[in-house]
C-alpha positions as CSV (number, residue, x, y, z in Angstrom):
1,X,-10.9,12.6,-19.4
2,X,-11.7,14.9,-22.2
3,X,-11.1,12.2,-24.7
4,X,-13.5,9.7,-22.4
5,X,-16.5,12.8,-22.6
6,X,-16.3,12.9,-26.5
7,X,-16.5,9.1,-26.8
8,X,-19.7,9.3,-24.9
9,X,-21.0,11.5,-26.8
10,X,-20.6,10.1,-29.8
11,X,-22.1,6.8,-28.3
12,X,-24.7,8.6,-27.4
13,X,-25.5,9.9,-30.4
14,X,-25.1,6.7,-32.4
15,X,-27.6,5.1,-30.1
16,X,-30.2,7.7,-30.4
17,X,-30.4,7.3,-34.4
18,X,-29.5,3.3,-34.5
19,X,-30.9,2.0,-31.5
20,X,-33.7,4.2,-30.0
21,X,-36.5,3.5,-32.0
22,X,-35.6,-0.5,-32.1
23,X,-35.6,-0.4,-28.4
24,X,-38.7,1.9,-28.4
25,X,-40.2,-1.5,-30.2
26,X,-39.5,-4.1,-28.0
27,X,-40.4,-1.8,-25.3
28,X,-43.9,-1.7,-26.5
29,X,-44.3,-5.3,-27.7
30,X,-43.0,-6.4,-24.4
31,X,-46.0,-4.2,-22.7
32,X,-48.5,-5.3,-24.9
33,X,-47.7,-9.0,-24.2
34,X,-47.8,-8.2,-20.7
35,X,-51.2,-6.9,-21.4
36,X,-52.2,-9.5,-22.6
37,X,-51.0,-11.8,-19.7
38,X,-52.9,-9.8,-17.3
39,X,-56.2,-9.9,-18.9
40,X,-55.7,-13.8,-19.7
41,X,-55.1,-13.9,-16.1
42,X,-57.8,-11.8,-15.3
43,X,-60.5,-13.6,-17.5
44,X,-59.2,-17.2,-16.0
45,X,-60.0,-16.0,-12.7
46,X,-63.6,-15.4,-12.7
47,X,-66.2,-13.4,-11.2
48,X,-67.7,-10.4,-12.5
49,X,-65.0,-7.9,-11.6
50,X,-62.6,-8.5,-14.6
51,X,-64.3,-6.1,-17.0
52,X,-62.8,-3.4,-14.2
53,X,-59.5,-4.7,-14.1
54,X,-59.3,-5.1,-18.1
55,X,-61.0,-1.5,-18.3
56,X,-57.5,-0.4,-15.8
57,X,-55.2,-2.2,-18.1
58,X,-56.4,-0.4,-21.3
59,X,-56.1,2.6,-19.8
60,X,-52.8,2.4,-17.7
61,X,-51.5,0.4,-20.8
62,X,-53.0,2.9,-23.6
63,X,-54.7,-0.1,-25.4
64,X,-57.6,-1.1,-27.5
65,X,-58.8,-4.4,-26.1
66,X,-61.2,-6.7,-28.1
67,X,-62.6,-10.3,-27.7
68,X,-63.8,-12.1,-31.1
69,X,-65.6,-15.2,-31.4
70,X,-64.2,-17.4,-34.3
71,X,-67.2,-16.2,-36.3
72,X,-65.6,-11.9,-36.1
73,X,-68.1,-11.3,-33.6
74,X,-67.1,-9.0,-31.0
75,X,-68.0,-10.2,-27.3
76,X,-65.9,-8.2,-25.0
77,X,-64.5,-4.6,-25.7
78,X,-63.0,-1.5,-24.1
79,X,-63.5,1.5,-26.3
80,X,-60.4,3.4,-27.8
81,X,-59.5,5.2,-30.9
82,X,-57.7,1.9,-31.7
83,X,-60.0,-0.3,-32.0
84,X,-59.3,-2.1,-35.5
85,X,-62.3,-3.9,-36.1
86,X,-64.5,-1.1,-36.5
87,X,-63.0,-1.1,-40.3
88,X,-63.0,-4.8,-40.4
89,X,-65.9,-7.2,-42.2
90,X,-66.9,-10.2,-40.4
91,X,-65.2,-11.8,-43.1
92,X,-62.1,-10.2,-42.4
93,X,-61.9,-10.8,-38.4
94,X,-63.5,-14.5,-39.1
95,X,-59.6,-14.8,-41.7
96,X,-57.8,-12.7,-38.0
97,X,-59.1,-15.3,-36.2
98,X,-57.7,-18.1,-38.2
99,X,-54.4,-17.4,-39.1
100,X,-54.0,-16.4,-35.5
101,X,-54.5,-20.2,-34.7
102,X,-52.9,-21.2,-37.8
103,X,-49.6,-19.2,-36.4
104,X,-49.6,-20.9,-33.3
105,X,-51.9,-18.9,-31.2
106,X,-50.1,-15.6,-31.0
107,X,-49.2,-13.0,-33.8
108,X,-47.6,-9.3,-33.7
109,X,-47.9,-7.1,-36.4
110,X,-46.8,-3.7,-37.3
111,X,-49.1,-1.2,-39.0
112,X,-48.8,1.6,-41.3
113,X,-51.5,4.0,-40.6
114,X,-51.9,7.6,-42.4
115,X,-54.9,9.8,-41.3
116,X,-57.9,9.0,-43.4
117,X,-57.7,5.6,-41.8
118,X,-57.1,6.5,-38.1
119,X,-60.4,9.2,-38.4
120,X,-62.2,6.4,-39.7
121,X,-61.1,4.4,-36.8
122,X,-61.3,7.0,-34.2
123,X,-65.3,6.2,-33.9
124,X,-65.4,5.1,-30.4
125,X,-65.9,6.5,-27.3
126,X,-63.0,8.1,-24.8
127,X,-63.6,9.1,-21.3
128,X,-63.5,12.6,-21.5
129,X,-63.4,13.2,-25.1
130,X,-66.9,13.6,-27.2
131,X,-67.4,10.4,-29.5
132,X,-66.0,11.6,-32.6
133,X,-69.4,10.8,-35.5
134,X,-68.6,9.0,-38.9
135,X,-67.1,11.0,-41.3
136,X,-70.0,10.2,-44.2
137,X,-72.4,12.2,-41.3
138,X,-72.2,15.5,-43.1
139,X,-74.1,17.2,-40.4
140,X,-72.2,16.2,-37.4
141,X,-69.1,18.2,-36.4
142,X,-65.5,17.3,-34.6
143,X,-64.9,18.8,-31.0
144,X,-61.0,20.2,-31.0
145,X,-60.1,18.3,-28.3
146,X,-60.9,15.3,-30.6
147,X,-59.0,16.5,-33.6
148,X,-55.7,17.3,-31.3
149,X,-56.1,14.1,-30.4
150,X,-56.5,12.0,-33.7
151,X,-53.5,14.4,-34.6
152,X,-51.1,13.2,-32.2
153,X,-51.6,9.8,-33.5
154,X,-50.6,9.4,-36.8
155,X,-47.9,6.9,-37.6
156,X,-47.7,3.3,-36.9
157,X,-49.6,0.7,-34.6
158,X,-48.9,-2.3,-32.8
159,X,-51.6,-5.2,-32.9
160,X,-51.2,-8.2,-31.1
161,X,-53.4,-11.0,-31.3
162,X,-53.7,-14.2,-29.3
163,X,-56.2,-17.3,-29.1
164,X,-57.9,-17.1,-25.1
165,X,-60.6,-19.1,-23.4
166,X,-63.5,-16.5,-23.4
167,X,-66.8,-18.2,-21.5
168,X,-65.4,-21.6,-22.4
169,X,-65.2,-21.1,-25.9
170,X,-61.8,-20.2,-28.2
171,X,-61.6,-16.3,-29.0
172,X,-59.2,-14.0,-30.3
173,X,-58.1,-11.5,-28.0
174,X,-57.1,-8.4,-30.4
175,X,-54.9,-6.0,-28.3
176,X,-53.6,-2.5,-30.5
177,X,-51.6,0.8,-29.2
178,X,-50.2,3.7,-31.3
179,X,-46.5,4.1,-31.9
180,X,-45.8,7.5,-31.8
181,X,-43.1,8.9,-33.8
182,X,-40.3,9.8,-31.8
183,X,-38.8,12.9,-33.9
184,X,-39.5,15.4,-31.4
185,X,-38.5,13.3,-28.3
186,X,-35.4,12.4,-30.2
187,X,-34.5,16.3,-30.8
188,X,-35.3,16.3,-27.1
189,X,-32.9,13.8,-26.3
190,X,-30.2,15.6,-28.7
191,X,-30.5,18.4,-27.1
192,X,-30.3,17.5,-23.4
193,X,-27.2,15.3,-24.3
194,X,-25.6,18.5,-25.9
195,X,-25.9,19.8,-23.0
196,X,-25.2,17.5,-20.2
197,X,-21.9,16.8,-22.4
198,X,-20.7,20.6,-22.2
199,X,-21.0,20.3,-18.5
200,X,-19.5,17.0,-18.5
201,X,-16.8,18.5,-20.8
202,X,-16.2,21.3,-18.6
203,X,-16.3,19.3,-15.6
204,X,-13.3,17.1,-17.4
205,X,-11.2,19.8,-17.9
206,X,-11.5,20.9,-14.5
207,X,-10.6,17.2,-12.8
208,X,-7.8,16.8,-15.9
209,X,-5.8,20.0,-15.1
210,X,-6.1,18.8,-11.1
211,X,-5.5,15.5,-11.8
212,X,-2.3,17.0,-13.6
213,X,-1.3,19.0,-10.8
214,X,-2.2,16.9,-8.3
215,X,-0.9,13.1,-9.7
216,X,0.8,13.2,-13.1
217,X,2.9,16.5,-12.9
218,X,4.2,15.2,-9.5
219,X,4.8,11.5,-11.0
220,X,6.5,13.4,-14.2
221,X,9.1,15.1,-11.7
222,X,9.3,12.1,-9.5
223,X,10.2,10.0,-12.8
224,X,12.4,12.9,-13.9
225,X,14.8,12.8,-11.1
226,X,14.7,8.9,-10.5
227,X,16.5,9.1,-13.9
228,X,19.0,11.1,-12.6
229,X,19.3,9.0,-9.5
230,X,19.7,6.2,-11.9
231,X,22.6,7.7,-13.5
232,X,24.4,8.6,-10.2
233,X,23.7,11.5,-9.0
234,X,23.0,11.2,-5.3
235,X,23.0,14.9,-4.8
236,X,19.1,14.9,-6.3
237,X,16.2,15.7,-3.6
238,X,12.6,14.5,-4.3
239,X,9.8,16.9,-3.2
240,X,7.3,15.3,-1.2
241,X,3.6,17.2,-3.2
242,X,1.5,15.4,-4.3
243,X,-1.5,13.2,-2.9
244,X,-0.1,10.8,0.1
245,X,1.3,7.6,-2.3
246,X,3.4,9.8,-4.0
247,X,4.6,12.4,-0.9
248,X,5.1,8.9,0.6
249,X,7.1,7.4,-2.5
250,X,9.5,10.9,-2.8
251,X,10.4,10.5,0.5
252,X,11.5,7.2,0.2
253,X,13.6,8.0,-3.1
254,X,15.2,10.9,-0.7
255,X,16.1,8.0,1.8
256,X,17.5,6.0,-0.9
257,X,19.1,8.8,-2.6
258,X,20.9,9.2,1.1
259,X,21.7,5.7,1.7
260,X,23.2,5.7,-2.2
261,X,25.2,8.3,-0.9
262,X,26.8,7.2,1.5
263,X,27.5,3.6,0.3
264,X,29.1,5.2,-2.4
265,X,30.9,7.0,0.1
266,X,32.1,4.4,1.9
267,X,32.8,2.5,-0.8
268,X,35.7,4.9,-1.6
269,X,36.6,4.1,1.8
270,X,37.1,0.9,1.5
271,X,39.4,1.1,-1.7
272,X,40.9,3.9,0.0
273,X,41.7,2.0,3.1
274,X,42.7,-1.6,1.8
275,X,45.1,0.3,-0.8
276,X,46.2,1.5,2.3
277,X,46.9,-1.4,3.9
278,X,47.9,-3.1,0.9
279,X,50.5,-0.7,-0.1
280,X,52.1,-0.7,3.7
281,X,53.4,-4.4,4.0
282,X,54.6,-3.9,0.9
283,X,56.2,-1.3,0.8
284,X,57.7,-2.6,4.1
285,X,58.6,-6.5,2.6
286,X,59.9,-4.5,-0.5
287,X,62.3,-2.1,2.0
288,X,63.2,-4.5,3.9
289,X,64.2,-7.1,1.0
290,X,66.5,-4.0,-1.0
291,X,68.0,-3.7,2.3
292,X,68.8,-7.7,3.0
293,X,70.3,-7.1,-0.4
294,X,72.2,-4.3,-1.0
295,X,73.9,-4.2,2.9
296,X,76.0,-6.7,4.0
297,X,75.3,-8.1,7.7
298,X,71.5,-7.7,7.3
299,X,70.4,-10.8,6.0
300,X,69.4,-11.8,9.7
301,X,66.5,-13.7,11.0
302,X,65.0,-10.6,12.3
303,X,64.5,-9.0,8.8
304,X,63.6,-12.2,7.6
305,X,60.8,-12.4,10.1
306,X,59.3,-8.6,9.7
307,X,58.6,-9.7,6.3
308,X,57.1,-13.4,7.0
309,X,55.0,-11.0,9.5
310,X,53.5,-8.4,6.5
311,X,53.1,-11.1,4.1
312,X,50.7,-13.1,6.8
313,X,49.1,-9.6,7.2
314,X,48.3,-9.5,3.3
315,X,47.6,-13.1,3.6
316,X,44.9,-12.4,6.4
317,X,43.9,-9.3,4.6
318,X,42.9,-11.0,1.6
319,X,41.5,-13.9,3.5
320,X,39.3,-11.1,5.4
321,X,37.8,-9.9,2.5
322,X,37.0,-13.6,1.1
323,X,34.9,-14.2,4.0
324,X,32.9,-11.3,4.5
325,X,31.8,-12.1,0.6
326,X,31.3,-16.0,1.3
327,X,28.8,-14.8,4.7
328,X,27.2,-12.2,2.5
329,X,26.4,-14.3,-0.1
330,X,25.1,-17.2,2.1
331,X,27.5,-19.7,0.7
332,X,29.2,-20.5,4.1
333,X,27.1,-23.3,6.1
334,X,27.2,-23.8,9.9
335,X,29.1,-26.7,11.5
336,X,27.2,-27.0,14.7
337,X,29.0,-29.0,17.5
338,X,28.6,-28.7,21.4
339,X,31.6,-27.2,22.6
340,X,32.9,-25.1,25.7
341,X,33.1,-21.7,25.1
342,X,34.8,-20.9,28.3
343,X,38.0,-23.1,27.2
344,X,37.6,-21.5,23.2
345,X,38.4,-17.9,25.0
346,X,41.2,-19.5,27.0
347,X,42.8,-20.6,24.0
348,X,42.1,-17.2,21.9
349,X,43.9,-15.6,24.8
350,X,46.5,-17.7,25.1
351,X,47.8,-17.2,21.5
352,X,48.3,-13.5,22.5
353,X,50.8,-14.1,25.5
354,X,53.8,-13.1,22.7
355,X,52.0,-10.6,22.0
356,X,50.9,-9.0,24.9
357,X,54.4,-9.5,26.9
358,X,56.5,-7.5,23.4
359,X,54.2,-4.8,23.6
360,X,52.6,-4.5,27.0
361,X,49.0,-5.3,26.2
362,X,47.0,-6.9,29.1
363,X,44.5,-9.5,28.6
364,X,41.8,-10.0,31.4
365,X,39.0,-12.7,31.5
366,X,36.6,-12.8,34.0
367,X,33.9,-15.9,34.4
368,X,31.6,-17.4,36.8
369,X,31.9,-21.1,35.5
370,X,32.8,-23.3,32.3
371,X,29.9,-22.8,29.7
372,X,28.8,-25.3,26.8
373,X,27.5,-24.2,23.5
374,X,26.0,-25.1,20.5
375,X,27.7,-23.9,18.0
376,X,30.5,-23.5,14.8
377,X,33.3,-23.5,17.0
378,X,35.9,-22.1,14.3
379,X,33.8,-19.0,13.6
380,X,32.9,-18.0,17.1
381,X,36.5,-18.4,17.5
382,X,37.0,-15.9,14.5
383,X,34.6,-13.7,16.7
384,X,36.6,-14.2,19.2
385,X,39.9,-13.3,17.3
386,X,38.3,-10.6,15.5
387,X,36.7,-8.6,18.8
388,X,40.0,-8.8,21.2
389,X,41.9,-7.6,17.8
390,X,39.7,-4.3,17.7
391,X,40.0,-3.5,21.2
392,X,43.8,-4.0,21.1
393,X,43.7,-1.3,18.3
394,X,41.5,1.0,20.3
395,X,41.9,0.6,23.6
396,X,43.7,3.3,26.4
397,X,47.1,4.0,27.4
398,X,46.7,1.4,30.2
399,X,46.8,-1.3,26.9
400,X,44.2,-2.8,29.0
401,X,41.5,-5.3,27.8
402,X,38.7,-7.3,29.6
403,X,36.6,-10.3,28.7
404,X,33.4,-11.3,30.2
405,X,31.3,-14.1,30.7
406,X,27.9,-13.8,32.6
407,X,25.7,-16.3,33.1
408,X,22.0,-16.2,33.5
409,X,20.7,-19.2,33.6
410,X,21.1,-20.7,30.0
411,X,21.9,-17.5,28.5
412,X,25.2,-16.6,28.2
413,X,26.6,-13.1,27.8
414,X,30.1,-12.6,26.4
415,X,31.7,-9.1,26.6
416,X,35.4,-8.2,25.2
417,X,35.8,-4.3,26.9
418,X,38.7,-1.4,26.2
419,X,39.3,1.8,28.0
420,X,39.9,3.9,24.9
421,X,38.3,7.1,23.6
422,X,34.6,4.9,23.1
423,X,31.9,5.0,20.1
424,X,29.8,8.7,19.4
425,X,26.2,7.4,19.9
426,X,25.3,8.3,16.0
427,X,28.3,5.8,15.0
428,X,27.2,2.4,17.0
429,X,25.2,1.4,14.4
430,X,27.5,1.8,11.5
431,X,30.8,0.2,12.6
432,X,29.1,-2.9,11.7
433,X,29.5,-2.1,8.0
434,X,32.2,-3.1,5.9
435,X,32.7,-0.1,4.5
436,X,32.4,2.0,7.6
437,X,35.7,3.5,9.1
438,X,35.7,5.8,12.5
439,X,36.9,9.0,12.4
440,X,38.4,11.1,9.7
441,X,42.2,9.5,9.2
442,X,42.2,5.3,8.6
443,X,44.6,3.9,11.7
444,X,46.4,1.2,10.5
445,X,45.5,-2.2,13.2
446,X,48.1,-2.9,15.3
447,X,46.7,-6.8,14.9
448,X,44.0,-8.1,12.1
449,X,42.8,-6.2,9.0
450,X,40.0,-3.7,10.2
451,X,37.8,-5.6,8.5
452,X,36.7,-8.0,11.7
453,X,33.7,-6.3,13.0
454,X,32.0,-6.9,9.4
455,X,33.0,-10.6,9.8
456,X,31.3,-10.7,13.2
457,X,28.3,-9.2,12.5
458,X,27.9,-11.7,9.7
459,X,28.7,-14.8,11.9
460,X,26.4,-13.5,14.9
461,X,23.5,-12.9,11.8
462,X,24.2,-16.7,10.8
463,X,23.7,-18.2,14.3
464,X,20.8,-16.0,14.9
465,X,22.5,-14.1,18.0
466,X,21.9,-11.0,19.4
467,X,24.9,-8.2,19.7
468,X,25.7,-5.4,20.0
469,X,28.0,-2.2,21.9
470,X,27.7,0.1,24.6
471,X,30.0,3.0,24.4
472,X,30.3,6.7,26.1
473,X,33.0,8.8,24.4
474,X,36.1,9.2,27.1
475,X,34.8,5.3,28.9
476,X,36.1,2.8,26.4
477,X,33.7,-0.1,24.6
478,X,31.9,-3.0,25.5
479,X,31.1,-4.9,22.6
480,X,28.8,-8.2,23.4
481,X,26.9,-10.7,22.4
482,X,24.3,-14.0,23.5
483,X,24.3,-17.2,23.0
484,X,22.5,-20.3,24.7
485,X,24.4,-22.7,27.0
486,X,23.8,-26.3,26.7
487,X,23.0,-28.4,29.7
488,X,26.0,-31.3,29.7
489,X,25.3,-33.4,33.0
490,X,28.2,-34.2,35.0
491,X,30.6,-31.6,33.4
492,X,32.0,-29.8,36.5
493,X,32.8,-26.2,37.2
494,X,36.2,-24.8,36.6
């Protein structure tokens, strides 16, 4: 801002010693010619009135105004000090006239003037000023007025000249004004930009330290600890000063700082937990091998089977964690085909009767009539899988789980429900994430990976369905989701 002040200043000053006096110029040439206009227009018109309206012009204009024939005689003139051809010989405004015409009708000349000249010039008289007598009268005097006047007009002046119709005959229309020197209105000018620039340059000092308080020192800080959110440090708070953008921008750095925070967080997490469940079926398959080998007798089926069983569960583990990345990354296409999801939950359940008669887990589905769907059937059967697995790991002592379907006219609502401990309201919404984890201490599934409700989400975000859970600590779960029947004519109820 200050920097902005001194360079218009200096502009300012180059202008006033360059430019001001050419401008000063074409300022008056450009009156004079419109002058000149005026009276052309006025003579053109007619009637008897024009003498007042060029009389107006040459005084509103501050010019001489003078009509020669082609001869030098003077027809028409308005008396002022600048009348030229009062020095002139007939001679000499006959050779005006011509080289006017010979120059194409119009001609502008500058003129050095020095005092003897303008007092012999100054013979005319000027309303309100004494006619000022020749200077070879000895006895005749000068009123003051007059001499401050012929004093303020030393210098140059401006004559243009231009070839009119004058009572149907070509004349010379002789138009002069004074250029005053502009020394003292240029110290002027100096002066008053001196000091409209100190105020300006006070005034920029002012807005420049409140500017910095108010927009750079808070963008600085802003910057400053960006930086160190950059290089990890979550721990970092922005401070919402500032004007609105930038109270508006910390505190959306402070939610991303947070959000960092906890990704990072869960992130661990995650490692923490798949090391976790990495490191359990192996340590079990390697136990269990050591044992087949080093006892005699247990080389049986049954150890053979516990570690086909954990090496499935790493299988499905690793399988997990492939598709969660293949959703994420968009990859995976839909295979849309009608099919009935009634009969897809059937045969979900059904793979669970070993399951559910070894370890006493009941599976409950409850339905009002056999349902079509467009959809990928494989994945909402991994939905399928991937829900009934998480509410066999959290369900109640009574090991009981129900599955719903509800039917509203082509929308469908499917519900898998447990009776276990249920969802804290502030942790519905982030069991969905693949890094998320409930509670303090990982559980190791009693079926799947823990990694199924990331799977789901992505599937339901594919097809476009709505989902969700409704939980009450101490109730159990009901995790559900939507989907749209198909109308299949002739396809009976079951």
């Amino acid at each position: 801002m200050v920097g902005f002040v001194a360079i218009e200043f200096i502009l300012l000053n180059i202008f006033q010693v360059f430019f001001i006096d050419s401008f000063y110029k074409q300022i008056k040439e450009s009156e004079i010619k419109s002058a000149a206009k005026e009276i052309t227009s006025a003579i053109s018109s007619g009637g008897n009135d024009y003498q007042t309206t060029l009389q107006n012009i040459a005084r509103e204009a501050s010019v001489s105004i003078e009509i020669l024939d082609s001869k030098g005689t003077v027809q028409y003139s308005v008396d002022s000090p600048f009348n030229l051809t009062k020095t002139m010989t007939d001679s000499e405004k006959s050779d005006l006239f011509t080289s006017t015409k010979n120059a194409g009708g119009s001609v502008m000349t500058m003129n050095d003037s020095d005092s003897n000249e303008q007092d012999n010039s100054f013979k005319m008289n000027i309303p309100g000023i004494q006619p000022v007598p020749d200077n070879n009268n000895s006895n005749s005097t000068t009123p003051q007025d007059a001499n401050q006047f012929h004093r303020g007009m030393h210098g140059k002046s401006l004559t243009y000249s231009q070839i009119i119709k004058y009572n149907g005959m070509d004349t010379l229309l002789l138009l002069s004004t004074a250029i005053t020197p502009l020394g003292a209105t240029s110290r002027i000018i100096s002066v008053t930009i001196r000091y409209a620039n100190a105020i300006l340059l006070v005034f920029s000092v002012l807005l420049a330290f409140v500017l910095y308080r108010k927009i750079s020192k808070p963008i600085m800080m802003t910057n400053s600890k960006a930086k160190k959110l950059a290089e990890g440090n979550y721990d970092v708070t922005f401070s919402e000063g500032g004007y609105s953008e930038i109270s508006q921008l910390n505190a959306t750095l402070d939610y991303a700082a947070e959000e960092l925070s906890k990704t990072e967080q869960l992130q661990r997490d995650l490692f923490a937990n798949i090391s976790h469940d990495l490191r359990t079926p192996l340590t079990m398959i390697r136990g269990y091998a050591e044992m087949m080998r080093d006892i005699p007798g247990e080389n049986s089926a049954e150890n053979v089977q516990v570690i086909i069983d954990e090496t499935n569960r790493l299988s499905n583990l690793v399988t997990d964690i492939l598709d969660i990345s293949k959703l994420q990354s968009g990859v995976t296409k839909l295979n849309l085909e009608v099919f009935s999801i009634t009969d897809s939950i059937k045969n979900v359940i059904t793979r669970y009767d070993k399951f559910m008669s070894s370890k006493g887990y009941s599976i409950t589905f409850e339905y009002d009539k056999n349902v079509y769907v467009n959809a990928d059937s494989i994945k909402i059967s991994q939905v399928l899988y991937n829900l009934i697995n998480n509410a066999i790991n959290y369900t109640g002592a009574d090991k009981k789980v129900t599955i719903r379907q509800k039917t509203d006219g082509y929308k469908t609502r499917i519900e898998v429900a447990d009776s276990g401990e249920g969802i804290a309201e502030d942790e519905q919404k982030l069991i969905w994430d693949r890094y998320y984890k409930a509670g303090k201490n990982h559980k190791r599934s009693a079926v799947g990976t823990g990694l199924g409700l990331s799977i789901v989400k992505n599937i339901f975000i594919l097809h476009g369905l709505k989902y969700g859970v409704e939980s009450k600590k101490g109730e159990g779960s009901v995790f559900y989701f939507y989907i749209d029947a198909v109308k299949i004519e002739n396809i009976e109820d079951c």
